[in-house]
Each structure stands twice: as C-alpha cells, then as structure tokens.
N, C-alpha and C positions, 0 to 999 in steps of 0.2 A: 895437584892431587887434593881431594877432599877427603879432611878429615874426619873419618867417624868414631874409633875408639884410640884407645893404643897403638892396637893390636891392627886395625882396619881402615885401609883408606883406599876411595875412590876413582881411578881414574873418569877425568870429566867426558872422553871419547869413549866411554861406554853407555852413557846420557841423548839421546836425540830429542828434539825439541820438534816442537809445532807450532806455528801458530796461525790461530782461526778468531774467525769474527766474534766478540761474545756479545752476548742478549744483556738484555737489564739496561739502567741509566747510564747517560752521556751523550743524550741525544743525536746530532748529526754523525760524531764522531767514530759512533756504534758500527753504523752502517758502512763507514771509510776505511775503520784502522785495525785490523786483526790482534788486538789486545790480549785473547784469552790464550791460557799456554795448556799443551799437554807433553806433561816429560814422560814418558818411555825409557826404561831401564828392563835389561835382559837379564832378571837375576840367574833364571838358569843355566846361561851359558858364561855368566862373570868370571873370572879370574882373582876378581876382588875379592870374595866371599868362599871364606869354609862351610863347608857342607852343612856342618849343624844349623851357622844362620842363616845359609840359603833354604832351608827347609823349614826354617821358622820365619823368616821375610813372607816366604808365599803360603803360609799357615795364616798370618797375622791381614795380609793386604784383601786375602779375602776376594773381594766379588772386583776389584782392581787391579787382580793379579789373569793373566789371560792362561787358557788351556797349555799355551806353548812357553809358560814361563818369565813372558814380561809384565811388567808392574806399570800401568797406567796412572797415573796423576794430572788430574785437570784442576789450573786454577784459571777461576776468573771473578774473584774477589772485590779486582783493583779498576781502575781507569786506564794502570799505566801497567804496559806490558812489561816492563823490567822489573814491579813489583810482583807480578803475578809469577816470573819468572824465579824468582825470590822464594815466591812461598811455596812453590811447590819444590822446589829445593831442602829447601827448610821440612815440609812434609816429609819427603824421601830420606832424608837423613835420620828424623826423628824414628821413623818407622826401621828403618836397618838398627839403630843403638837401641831399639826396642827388641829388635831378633837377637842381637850382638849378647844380651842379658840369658842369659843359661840358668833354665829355670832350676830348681833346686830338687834335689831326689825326695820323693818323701818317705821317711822313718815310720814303719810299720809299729804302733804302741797298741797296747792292751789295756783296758780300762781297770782301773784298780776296782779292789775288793771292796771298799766303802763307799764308789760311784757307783759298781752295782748296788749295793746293799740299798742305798738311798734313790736308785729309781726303781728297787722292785719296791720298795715303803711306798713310792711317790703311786706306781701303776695300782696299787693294793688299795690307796686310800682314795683313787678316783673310782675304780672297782666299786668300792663299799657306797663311795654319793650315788654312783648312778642306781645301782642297787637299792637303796633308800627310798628315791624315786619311783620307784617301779610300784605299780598297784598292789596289794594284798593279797598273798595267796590265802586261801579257803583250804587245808585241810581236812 
C-alpha cells in the first residue's frame, strides 16, 4: 500500500504503467531503451478515495486528468527508467495529499465602520486632485 495521508492509502494495482521511448539526451541509448514512464491512475473509479478528494484530485490535475476520469502522468526527466518511475510516483502522490487538504469554508465579515469611513475620506480626496486638475470653468 502507498501511503498518502492518515486517513488514505493507495493500492499499487490500481496504478498502470507504460513504458515508451523518450526524446531528449542519451544518445544511442534513446533510440534502444524505453525509458520515459506514463502512470495512469483511475481516480474515478478508485476505491482508494473519498468523494470529496476525488473531486478535487480531478479539479487540481486539470488538462492530465482525461474526460473518463483517469489521471495521466508522464515522466521523462531521467536516463533511467526506474527514476522516472519514481517521480512520477512521487507526482501522483504529491498531487492526491494536495486533494486530501480540505479547503477551509470562508467566514462571511463586514467591513467595520472606520474602514468605511477611511475609504470614503481616501475615494473624496482623490475626487478633489482629479477635480483640481480639471480646466477652469467660466461662469
């Protein structure tokens, strides 16, 4: 199991892997050794995850997250496929203990009486410069 909070851990057979050739440096070995990784994670149909952070997992992943609910992750950072392996691990997890955080309600306030008072003086006395400025009226 992988640990994500307390509260949340991951079965690793909900995880699929790939692996494909990646571009960039390493000369020969580019063109030989399927290095780059793309993990695949199904949040929508996980068992792992309570609703609230599966609904924020695929809020947060964004343009990574596909129309049917799985969560794409491509590394190909490394040389070596077991590090790239790594970090997109490391990604995925980051990004779930990012969902896992339950945003805070916000407390509805009203602005005191002498916050007004001191932005209508503040709106009154930019009023009066621009006013200043202004050309002369004729009378």
């Amino acid at each position: 199991m992988i640990k994500i909070t307390d509260t949340i851990s991951l079965n690793p057979a909900e995880l699929s892997w790939e692996f494909v050739r990646s571009s960039g440096p390493g000369g020969q070995n580019v063109n030989k050794v399927a290095t780059a990784v793309q993990l695949r994670f199904d949040a929508q149909n996980s068992p792992s995850l309570p609703e609230g952070v599966r609904q924020r997992l695929l809020q947060l992943a964004g343009s990574r997250a596909t129309k049917n609910g799985q969560i794409i992750i491509d590394a190909r950072t490394s040389r070596s496929q077991e590090q790239n392996r790594q970090d997109a691990l490391n990604r995925l997890v980051s990004l779930l203990r990012q969902a896992a955080i339950r945003p805070r309600r916000r407390i509805k306030t009203r602005p005191s009486a002498a916050s007004r008072r001191r932005r209508m003086e503040g709106k009154r006395l930019r009023s009066e410069k621009k006013r200043l400025r202004s050309p002369v009226q004729d009378s």
